[in-house]
C-alpha angles and dihedrals in degrees: 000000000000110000114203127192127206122168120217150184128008086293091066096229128176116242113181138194124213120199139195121205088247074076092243102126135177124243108217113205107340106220097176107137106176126045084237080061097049094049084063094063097032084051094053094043090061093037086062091039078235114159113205109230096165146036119197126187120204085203136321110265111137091262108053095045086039089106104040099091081061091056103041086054102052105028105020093233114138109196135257117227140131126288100224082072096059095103080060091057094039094048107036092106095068091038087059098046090055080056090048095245132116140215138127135270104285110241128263115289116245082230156324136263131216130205114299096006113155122230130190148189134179101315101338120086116193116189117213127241128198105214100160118177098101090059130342092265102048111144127170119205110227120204101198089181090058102030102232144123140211106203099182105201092331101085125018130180098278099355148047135245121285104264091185089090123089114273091031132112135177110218094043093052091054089055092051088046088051103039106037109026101030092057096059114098121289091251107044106125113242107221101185132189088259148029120007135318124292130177130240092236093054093047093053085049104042119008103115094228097075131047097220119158 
């Protein structure tokens, strides 16, 4: 699998693209906000001869669905994403306009995903894992074959997820951390919603939040 980065909005959201050497590839949380934004990808996507065949949502925060009105209307994908995060989608509007942006209600998702669902394309197969604590719907896609995680707002390099938003809460998303993450191999490769790359195994050593020895 080839993971791609590509940071987006005011917000400054990954948005990544995984791609299987058929050349279909998944786009994880598009942030783009502008349709400048969304030619770069676009323009990357054809630079690569990628075809997006899926749309995944770590969960549903303005940040992380501005960009999947872009994607239903060029390449006809709706996202995946949980349905406890459906009052994020539905109310992203009013959420963007207290950060003084603007955009529209994200489309409907094609579906929604539960914990440990398995999702595949072409070759790659990503398990979902439910990790709420950010928001109700949080989930994080684990590649097992290639030992890495994309954590969404749940698990940053150094840090954890905002729990001051509705739907958040501290203490459960230090159980999910904890339960879910933090089980997953040392090595796996942490890929978050924001800022670079971490491993499992240096979280558990070293993220302030947890006392971990």
């Amino acid at each position: 699998m080839e993971i791609y980065r590509h940071i987006f909005s005011p917000i400054e959201v990954n948005t990544y693209v995984l791609a299987d050497k058929s050349g279909d590839c998944a786009i994880i949380d598009s942030g783009c906000y502008t349709e400048n934004e969304f030619r770069k990808l676009d323009g990357f996507i054809e630079s690569r001869k990628l075809k997006p065949v899926l749309l995944l949502n770590t969960h549903c925060h303005l940040d992380h669905v501005f960009g999947n009105r872009f994607i239903l209307e060029k390449y006809n994908l709706r996202s995946f994403c949980c349905e406890d995060d459906e009052y994020n989608r539905l109310n992203s509007v009013n959420i963007a306009m207290l950060f003084g942006l603007v955009m529209e209600t994200p489309p409907e998702p094609e579906g929604f995903l539960s914990d440990g669902q398995i999702i595949t394309f072409g070759e790659i197969s990503l398990k979902a894992l439910h990790v709420p604590g950010h928001s109700k719907g949080s989930l994080s896609f684990y590649s097992e074959h290639d030992g890495v995680v994309f954590t969404g707002d749940a698990l940053f390099s150094g840090s954890i997820g905002r729990t001051d938003l509705p739907g958040g809460d501290y203490a459960t998303l230090i159980k999910s951390i904890s339960g879910k993450l933090f089980t997953l191999p040392n090595d796996t490769v942490v890929y978050p919603g924001h800022g670079g790359s971490t491993t499992i195994e240096k979280e558990i050593k070293t993220n302030p939040y947890f006392n971990q020895h």
